[in-house]
LOZA-837005 format. One record per residue (C-alpha): x negated, y negated, z; residue in three letters. Coordinates in Angstrom, 1 decimal, padded with zeros to 4 digits. Layout:
LOZA-837005
<r><u>X</u><v>Y</v><w>Z</w><r>ALA</r></r>
...
end
This chain:
LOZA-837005
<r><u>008.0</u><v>016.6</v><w>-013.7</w><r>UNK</r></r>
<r><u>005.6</u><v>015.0</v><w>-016.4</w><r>UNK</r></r>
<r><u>004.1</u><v>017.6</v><w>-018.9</w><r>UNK</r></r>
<r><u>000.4</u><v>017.5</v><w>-019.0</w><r>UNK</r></r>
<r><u>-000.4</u><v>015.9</v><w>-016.1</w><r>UNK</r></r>
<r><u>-004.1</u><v>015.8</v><w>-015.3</w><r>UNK</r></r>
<r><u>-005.7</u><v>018.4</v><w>-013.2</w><r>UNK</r></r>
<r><u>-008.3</u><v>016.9</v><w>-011.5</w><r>UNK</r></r>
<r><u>-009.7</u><v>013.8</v><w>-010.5</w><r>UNK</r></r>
<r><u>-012.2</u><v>013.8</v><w>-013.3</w><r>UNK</r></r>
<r><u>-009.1</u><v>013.9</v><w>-015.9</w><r>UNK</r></r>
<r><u>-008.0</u><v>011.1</v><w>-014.1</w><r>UNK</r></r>
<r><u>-011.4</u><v>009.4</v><w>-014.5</w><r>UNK</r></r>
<r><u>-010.8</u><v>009.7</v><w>-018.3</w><r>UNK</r></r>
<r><u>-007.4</u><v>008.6</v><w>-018.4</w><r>UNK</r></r>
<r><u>-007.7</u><v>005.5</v><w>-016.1</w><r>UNK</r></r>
<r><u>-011.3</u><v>004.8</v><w>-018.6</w><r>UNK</r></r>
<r><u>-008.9</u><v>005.0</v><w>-021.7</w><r>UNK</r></r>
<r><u>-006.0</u><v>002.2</v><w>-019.9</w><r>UNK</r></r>
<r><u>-008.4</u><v>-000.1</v><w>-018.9</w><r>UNK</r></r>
<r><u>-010.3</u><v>-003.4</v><w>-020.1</w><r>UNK</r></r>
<r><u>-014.1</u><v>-002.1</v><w>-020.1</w><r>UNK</r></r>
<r><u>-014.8</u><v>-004.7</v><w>-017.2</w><r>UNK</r></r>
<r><u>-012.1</u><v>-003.3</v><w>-014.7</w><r>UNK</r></r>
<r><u>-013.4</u><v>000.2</v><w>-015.8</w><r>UNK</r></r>
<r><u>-016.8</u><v>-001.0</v><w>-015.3</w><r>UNK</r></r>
<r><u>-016.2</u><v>-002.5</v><w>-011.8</w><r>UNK</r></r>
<r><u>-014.1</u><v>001.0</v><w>-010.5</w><r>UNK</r></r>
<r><u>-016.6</u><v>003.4</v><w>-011.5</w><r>UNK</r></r>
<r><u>-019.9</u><v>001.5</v><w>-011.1</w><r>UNK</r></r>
<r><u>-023.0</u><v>001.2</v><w>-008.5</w><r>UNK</r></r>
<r><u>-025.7</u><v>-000.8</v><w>-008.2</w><r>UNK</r></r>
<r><u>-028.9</u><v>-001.7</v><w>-009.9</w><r>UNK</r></r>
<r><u>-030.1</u><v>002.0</v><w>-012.3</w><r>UNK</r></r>
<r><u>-026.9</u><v>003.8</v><w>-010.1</w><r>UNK</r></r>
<r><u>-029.3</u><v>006.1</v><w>-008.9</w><r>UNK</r></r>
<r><u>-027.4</u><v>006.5</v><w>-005.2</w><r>UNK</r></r>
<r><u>-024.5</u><v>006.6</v><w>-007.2</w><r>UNK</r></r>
<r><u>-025.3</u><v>009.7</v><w>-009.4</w><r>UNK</r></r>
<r><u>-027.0</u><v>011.2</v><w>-006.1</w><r>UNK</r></r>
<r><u>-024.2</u><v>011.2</v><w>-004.3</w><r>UNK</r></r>
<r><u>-021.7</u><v>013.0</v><w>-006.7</w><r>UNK</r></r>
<r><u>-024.9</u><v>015.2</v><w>-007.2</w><r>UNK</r></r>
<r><u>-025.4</u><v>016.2</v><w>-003.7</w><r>UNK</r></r>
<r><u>-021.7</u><v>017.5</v><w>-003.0</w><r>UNK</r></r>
<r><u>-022.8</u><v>020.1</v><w>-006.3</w><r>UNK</r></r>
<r><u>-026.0</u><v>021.1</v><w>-003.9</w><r>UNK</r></r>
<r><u>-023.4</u><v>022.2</v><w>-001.1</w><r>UNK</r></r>
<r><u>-022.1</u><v>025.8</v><w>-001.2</w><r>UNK</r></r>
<r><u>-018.9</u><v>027.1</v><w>000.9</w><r>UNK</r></r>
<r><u>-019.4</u><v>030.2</v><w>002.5</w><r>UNK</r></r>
<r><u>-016.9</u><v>032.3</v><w>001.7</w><r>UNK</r></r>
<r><u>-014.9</u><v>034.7</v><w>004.5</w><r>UNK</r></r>
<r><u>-012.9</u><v>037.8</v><w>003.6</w><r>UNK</r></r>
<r><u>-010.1</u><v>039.7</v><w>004.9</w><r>UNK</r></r>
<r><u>-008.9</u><v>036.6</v><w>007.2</w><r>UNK</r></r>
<r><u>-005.1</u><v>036.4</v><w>007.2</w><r>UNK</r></r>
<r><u>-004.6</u><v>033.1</v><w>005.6</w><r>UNK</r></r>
<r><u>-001.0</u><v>033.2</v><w>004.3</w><r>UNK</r></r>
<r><u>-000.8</u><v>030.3</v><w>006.6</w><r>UNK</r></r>
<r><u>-003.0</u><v>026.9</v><w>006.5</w><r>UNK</r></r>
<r><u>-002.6</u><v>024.1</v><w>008.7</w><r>UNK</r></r>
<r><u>-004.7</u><v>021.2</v><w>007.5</w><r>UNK</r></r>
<r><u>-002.9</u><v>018.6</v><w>010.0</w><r>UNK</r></r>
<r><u>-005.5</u><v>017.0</v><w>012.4</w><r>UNK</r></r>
<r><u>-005.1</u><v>013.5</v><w>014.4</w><r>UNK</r></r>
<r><u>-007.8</u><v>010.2</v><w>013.7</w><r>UNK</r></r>
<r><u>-007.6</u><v>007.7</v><w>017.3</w><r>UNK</r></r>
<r><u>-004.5</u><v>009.6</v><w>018.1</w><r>UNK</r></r>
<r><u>-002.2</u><v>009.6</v><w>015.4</w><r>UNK</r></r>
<r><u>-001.3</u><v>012.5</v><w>013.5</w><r>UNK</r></r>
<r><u>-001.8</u><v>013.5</v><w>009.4</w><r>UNK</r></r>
<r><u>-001.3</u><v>015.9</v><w>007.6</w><r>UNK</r></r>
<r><u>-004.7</u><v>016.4</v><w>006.4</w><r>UNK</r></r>
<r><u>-008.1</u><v>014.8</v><w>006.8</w><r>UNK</r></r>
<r><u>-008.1</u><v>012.9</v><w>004.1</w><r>UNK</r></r>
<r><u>-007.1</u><v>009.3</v><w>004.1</w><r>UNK</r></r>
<r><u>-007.3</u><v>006.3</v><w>001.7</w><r>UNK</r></r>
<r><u>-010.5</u><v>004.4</v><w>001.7</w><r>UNK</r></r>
<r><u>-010.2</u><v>000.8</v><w>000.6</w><r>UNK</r></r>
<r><u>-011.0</u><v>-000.7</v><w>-002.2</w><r>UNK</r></r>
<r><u>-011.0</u><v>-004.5</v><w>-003.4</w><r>UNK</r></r>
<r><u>-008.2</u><v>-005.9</v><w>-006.6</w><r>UNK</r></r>
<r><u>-006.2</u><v>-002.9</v><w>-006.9</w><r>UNK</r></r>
<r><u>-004.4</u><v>-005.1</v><w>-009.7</w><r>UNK</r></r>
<r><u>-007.1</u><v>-004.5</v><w>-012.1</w><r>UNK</r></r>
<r><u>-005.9</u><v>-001.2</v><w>-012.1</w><r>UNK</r></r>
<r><u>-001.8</u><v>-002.0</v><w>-012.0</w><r>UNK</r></r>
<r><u>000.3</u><v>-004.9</v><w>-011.8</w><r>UNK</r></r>
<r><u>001.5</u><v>-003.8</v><w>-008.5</w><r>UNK</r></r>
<r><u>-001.9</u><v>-003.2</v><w>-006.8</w><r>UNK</r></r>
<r><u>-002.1</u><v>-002.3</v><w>-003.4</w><r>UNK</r></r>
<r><u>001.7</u><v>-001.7</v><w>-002.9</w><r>UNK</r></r>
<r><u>001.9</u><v>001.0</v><w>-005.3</w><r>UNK</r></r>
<r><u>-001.2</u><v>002.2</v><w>-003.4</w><r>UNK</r></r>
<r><u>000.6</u><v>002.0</v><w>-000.4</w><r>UNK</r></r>
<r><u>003.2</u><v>003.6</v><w>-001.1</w><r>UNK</r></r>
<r><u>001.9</u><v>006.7</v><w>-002.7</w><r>UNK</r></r>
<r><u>-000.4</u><v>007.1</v><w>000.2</w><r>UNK</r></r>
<r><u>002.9</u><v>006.6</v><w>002.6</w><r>UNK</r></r>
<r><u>004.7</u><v>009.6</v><w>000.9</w><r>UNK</r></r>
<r><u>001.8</u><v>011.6</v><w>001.4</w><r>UNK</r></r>
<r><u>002.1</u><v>010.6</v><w>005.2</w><r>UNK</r></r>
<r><u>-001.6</u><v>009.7</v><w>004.3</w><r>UNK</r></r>
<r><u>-003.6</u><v>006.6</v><w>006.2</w><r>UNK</r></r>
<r><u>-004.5</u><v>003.8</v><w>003.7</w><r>UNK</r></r>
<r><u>-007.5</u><v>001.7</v><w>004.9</w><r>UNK</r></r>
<r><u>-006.3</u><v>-001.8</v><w>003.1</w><r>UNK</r></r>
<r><u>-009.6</u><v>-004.2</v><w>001.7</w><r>UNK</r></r>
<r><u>-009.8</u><v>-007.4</v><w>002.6</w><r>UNK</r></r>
<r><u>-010.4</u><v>-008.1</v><w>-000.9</w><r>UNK</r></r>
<r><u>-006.8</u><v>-006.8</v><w>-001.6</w><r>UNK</r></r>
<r><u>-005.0</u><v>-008.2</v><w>-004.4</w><r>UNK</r></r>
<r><u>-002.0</u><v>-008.9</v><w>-002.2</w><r>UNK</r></r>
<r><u>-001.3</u><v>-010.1</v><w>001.2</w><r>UNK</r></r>
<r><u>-001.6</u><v>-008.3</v><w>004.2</w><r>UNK</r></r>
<r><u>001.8</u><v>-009.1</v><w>004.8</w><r>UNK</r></r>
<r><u>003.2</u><v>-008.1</v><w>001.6</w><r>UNK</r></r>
<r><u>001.6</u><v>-004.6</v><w>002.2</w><r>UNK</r></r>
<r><u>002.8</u><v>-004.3</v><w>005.4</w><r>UNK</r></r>
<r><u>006.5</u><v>-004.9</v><w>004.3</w><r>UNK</r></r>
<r><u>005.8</u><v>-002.4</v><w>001.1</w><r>UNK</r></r>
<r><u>006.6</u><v>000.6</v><w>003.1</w><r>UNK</r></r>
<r><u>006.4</u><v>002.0</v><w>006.8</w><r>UNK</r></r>
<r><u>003.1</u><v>003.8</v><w>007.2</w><r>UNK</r></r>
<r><u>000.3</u><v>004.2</v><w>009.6</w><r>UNK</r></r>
<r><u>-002.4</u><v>001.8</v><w>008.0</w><r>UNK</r></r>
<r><u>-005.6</u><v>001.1</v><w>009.1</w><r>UNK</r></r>
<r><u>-007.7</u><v>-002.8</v><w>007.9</w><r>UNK</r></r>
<r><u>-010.9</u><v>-003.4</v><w>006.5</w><r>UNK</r></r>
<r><u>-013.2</u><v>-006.5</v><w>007.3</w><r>UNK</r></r>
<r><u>-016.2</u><v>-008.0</v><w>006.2</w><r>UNK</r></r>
<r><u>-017.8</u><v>-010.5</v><w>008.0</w><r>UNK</r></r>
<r><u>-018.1</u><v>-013.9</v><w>006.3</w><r>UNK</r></r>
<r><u>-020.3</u><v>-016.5</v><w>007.3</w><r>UNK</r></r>
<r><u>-017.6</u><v>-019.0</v><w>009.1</w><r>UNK</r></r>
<r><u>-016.1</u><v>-016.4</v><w>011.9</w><r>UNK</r></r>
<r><u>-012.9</u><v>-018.0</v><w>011.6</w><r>UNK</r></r>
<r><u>-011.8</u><v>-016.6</v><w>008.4</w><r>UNK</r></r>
<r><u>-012.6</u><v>-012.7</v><w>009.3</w><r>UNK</r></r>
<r><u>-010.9</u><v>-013.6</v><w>013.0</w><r>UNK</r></r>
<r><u>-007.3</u><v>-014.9</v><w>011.0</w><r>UNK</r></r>
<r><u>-007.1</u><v>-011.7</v><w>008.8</w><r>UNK</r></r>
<r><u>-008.0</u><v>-009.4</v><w>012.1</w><r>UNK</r></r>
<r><u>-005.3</u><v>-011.4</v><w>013.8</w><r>UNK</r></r>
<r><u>-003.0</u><v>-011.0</v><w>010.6</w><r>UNK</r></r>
<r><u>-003.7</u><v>-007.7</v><w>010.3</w><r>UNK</r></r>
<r><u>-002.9</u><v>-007.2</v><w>014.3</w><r>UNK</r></r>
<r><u>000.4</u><v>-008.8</v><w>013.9</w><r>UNK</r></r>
<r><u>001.2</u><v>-006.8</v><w>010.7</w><r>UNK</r></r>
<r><u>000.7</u><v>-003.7</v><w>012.5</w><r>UNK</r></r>
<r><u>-002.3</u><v>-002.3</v><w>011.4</w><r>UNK</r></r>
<r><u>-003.6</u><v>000.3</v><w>013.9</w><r>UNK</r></r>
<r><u>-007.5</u><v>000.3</v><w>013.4</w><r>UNK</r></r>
<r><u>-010.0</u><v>-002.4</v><w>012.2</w><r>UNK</r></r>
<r><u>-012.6</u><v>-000.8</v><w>009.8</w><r>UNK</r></r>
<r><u>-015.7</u><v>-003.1</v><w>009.1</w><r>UNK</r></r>
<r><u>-017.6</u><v>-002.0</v><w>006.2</w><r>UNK</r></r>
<r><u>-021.5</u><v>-002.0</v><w>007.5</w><r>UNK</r></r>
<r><u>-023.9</u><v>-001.1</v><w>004.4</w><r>UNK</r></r>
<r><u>-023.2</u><v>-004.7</v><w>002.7</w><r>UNK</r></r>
<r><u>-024.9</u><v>-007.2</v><w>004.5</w><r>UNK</r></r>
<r><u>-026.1</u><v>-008.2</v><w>000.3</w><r>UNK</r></r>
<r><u>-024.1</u><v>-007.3</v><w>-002.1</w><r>UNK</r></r>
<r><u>-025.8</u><v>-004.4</v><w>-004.3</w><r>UNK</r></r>
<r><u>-027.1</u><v>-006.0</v><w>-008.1</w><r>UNK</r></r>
<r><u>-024.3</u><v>-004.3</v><w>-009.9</w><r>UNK</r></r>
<r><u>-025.6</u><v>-005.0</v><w>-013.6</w><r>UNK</r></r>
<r><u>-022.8</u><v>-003.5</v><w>-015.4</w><r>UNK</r></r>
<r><u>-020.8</u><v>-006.3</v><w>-013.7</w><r>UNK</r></r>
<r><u>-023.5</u><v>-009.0</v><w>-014.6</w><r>UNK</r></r>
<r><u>-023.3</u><v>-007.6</v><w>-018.6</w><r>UNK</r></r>
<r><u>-019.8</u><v>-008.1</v><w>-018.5</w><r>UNK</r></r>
<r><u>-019.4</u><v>-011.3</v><w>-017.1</w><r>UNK</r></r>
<r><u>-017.4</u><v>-009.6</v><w>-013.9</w><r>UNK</r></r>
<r><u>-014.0</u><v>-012.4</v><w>-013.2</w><r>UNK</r></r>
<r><u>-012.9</u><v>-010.7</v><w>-009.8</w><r>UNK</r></r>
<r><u>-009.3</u><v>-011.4</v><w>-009.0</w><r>UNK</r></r>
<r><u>-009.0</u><v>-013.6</v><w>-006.3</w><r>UNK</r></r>
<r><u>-008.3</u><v>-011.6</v><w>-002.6</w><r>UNK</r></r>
<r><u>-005.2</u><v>-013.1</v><w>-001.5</w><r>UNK</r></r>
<r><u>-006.1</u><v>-012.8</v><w>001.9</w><r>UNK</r></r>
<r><u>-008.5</u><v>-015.5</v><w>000.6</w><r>UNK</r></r>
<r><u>-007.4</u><v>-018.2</v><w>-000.1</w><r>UNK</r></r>
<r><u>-009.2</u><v>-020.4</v><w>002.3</w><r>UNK</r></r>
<r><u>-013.0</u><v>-019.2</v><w>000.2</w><r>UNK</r></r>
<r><u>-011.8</u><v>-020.2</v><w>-003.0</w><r>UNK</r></r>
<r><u>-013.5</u><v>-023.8</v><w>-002.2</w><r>UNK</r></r>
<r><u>-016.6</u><v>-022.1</v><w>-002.0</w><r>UNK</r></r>
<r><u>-019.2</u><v>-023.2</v><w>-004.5</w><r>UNK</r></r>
<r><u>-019.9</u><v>-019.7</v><w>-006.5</w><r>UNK</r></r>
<r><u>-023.5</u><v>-019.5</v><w>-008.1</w><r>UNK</r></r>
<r><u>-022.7</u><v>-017.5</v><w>-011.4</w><r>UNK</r></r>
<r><u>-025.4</u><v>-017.9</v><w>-013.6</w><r>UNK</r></r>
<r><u>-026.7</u><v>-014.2</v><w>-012.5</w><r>UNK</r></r>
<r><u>-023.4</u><v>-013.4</v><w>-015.1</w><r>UNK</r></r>
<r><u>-021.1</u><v>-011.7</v><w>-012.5</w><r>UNK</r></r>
<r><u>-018.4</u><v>-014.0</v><w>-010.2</w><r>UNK</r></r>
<r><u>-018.0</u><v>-011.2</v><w>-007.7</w><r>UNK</r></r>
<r><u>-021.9</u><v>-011.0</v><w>-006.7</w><r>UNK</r></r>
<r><u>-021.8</u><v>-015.1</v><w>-006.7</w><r>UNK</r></r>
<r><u>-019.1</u><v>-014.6</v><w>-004.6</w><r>UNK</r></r>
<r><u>-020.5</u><v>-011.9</v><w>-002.3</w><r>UNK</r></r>
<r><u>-023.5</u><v>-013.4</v><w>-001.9</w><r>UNK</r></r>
<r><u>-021.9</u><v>-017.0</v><w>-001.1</w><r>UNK</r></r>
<r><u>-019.5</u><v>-015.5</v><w>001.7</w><r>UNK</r></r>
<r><u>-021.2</u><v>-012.6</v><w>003.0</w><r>UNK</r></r>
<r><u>-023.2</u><v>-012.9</v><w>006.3</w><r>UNK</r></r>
<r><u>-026.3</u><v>-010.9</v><w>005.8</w><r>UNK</r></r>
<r><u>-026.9</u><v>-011.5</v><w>010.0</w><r>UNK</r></r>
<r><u>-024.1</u><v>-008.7</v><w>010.6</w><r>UNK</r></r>
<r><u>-025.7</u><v>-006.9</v><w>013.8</w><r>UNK</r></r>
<r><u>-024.3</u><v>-005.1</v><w>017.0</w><r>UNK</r></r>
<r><u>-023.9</u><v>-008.6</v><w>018.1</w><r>UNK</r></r>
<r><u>-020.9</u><v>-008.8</v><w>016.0</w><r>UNK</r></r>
<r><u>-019.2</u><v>-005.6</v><w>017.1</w><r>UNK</r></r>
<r><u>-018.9</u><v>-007.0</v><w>020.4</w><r>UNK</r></r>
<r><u>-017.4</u><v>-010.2</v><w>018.9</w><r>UNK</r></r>
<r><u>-014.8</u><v>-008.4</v><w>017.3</w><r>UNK</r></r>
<r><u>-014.2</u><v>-006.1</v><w>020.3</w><r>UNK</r></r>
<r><u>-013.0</u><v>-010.0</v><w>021.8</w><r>UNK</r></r>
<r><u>-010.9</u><v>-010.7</v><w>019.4</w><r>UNK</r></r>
<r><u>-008.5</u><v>-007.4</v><w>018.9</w><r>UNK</r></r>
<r><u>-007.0</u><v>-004.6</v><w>021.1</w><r>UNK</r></r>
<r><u>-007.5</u><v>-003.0</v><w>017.7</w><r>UNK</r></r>
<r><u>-009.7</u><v>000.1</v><w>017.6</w><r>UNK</r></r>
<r><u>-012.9</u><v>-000.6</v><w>015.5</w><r>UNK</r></r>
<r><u>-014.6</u><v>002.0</v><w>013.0</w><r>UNK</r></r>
<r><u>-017.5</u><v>001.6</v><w>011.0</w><r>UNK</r></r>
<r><u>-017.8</u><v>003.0</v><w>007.5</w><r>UNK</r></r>
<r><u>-020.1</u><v>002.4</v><w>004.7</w><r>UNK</r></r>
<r><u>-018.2</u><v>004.7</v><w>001.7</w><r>UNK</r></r>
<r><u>-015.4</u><v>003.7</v><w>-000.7</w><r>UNK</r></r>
<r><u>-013.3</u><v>005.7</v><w>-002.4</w><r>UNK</r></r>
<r><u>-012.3</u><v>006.0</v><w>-006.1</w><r>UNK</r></r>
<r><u>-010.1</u><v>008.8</v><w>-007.1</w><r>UNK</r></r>
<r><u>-006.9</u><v>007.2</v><w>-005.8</w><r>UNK</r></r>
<r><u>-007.9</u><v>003.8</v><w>-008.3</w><r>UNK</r></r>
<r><u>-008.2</u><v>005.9</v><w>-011.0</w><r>UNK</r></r>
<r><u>-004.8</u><v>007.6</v><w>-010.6</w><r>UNK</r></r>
<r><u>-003.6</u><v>003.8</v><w>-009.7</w><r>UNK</r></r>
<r><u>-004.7</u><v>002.6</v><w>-013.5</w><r>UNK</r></r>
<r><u>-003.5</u><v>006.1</v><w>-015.1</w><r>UNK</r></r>
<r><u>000.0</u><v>006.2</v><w>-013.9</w><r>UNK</r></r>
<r><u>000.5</u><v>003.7</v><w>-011.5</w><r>UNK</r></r>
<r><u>002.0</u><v>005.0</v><w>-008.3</w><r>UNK</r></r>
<r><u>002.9</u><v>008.1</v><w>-009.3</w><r>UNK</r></r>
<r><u>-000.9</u><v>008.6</v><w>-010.5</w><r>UNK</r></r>
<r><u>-002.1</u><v>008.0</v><w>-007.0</w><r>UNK</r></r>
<r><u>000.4</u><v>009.7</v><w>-004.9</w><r>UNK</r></r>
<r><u>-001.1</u><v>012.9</v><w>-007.6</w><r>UNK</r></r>
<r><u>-004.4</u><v>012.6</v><w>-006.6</w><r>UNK</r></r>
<r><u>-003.9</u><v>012.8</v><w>-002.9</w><r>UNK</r></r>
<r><u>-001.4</u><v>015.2</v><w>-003.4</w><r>UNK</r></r>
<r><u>-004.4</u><v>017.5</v><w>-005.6</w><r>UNK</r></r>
<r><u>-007.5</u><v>016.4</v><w>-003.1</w><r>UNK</r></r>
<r><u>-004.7</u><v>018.1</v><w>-000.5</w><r>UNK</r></r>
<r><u>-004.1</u><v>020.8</v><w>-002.7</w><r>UNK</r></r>
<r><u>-008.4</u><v>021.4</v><w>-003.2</w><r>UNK</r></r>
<r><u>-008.7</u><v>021.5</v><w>000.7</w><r>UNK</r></r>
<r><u>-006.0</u><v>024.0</v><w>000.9</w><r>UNK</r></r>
<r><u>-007.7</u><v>026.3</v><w>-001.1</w><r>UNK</r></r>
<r><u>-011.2</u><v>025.8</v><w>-000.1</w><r>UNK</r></r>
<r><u>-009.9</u><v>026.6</v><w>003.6</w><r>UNK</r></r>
<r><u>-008.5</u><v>029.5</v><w>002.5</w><r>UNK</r></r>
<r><u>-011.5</u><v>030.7</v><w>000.5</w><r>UNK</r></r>
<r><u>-013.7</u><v>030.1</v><w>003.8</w><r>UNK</r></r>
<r><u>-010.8</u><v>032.1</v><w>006.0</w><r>UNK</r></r>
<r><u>-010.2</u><v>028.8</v><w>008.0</w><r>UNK</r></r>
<r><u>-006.4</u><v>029.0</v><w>009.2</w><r>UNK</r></r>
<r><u>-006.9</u><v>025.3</v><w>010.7</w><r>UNK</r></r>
<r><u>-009.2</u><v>022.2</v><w>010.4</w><r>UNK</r></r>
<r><u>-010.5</u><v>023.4</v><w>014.1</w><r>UNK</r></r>
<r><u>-011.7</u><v>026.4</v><w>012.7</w><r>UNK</r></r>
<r><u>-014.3</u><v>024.6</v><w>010.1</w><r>UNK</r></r>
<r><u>-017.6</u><v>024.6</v><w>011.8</w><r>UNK</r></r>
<r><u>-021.2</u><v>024.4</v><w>010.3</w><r>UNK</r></r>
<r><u>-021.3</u><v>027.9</v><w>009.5</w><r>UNK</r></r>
<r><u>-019.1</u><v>027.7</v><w>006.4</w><r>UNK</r></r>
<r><u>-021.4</u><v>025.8</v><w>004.7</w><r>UNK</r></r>
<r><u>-025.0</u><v>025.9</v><w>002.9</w><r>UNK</r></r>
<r><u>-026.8</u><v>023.3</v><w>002.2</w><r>UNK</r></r>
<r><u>-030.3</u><v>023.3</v><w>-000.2</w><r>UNK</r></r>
<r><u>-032.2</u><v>023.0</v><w>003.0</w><r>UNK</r></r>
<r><u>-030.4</u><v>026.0</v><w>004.2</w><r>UNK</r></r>
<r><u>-031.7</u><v>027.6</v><w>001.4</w><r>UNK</r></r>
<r><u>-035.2</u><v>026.5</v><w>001.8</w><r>UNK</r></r>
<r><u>-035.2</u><v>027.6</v><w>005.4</w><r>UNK</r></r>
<r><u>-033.8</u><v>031.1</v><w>004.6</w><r>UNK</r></r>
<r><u>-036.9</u><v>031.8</v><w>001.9</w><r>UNK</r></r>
<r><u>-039.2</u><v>030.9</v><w>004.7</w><r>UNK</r></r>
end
């Protein structure tokens, strides 16, 4: 094993800041407009407190739990993320792969920087696919059909982007997205980037800000796939990704596993079944509990 690995994600953070160009850094670890959601989120998992439980025998822990059926090893999965090549030359197949040795899902974007197929043949995993839905419903039903054929057990369509967000650190640095190769058939599209950043010309060209229920039911006709909606994307596994490559991102899922382990413990939860609302307190708890 390597000596000094990192220890957390945030040491991660620094490394992956350190190995890469300022505009992939910029795109991985940046929001939208002032980043004001963005800094509110990481703040509001600080306001959260686990309750802890003593004198539980815990010498055993069972994180495994099931998602539609199929069985991991712990809760947490892969969420996608667009040009994983920014971050290593072998993108979302090293990706894939560290998440398969975990026996972890990996949610693939549609804005992967390779093909579904390739991904598919990287490794034998359970993978799930994400979607947008673009403004000619032919291309997002050929990669839900590709991804069907490919294997992919789940269709996740992102929700919260009807518009892309104004991501200004993108617009300062010019932002050159690689191109998806699931694609190819948008690259003819005529990209506005005067605003500064390709990827917002690009989002706001494609994108099809008229995404309503209506289009759930569309896609429920055109897949036997199981359809989830999210509207979060992950980050620690990209920065492991540009820090070490595979081996980075296998780490990081391997530590996120190792930080549920012990908070279970530490709340004298034996199995995922046994976390209820109890174990935790949140700042309106507190407010409640003052009253």
């Amino acid at each position: 094993m390597e000596n000094n690995l990192p220890v957390n994600v945030r040491e991660y953070q620094e490394l992956a800041k350190k190995a890469l160009p300022k505009m992939a850094y910029d795109y991985i670890n940046g929001g939208a407009e002032d980043e004001h959601t963005l800094r509110e989120n990481i703040a509001a998992y600080g306001r959260i407190i686990l309750r802890p439980r003593v004198l539980v025998d815990v010498s055993k822990i069972d994180m495994s739990t099931t998602l539609l059926g199929y069985n991991m090893p712990s809760p947490i999965i892969v969420a996608p993320t667009g040009g994983h090549k920014l971050a290593h030359p072998e993108g979302e197949k090293a990706t894939a792969r560290a998440a398969a040795s975990c026996n972890a899902i990996m949610v693939l974007s549609s804005g992967s920087s390779y093909k579904i197929e390739d991904v598919a043949s990287s490794c034998n995993a359970i993978r799930f696919y994400q979607l947008y839905v673009y403004k000619w419903r032919e291309v997002s039903e050929r990669l839900v059909r590709r991804a069907e054929s490919c294997g992919f057990k789940a269709l996740v369509l992102t929700v919260d982007t009807p518009m892309l967000g104004r991501r200004e650190a993108d617009i300062r640095n010019k932002m050159v997205f690689p191109p998806s190769a699931n694609l190819e058939e948008l690259k003819k599209i005529n990209v506005d980037t005067t605003g500064g950043s390709q990827l917002e010309g690009f989002a706001r060209a494609t994108l099809d800000p008229s995404l309503s229920w209506k289009d759930i039911e569309w896609l429920k006709s055109i897949t036997t796939m199981p359809i989830l909606l999210k509207g979060i994307v992950g980050r620690p596994v990209f920065f492991g990704l540009a820090a070490r490559g595979e081996a980075g991102a296998r780490h990081v899922i391997e530590m996120l596993n190792g930080e549920l382990e012990v908070a279970m413990a530490l709340c004298g939860c034996r199995s995922v079944g046994e976390i209820t609302r109890s174990h935790v307190m949140t700042e309106g708890d507190r407010i409640r509990s003052l009253l």
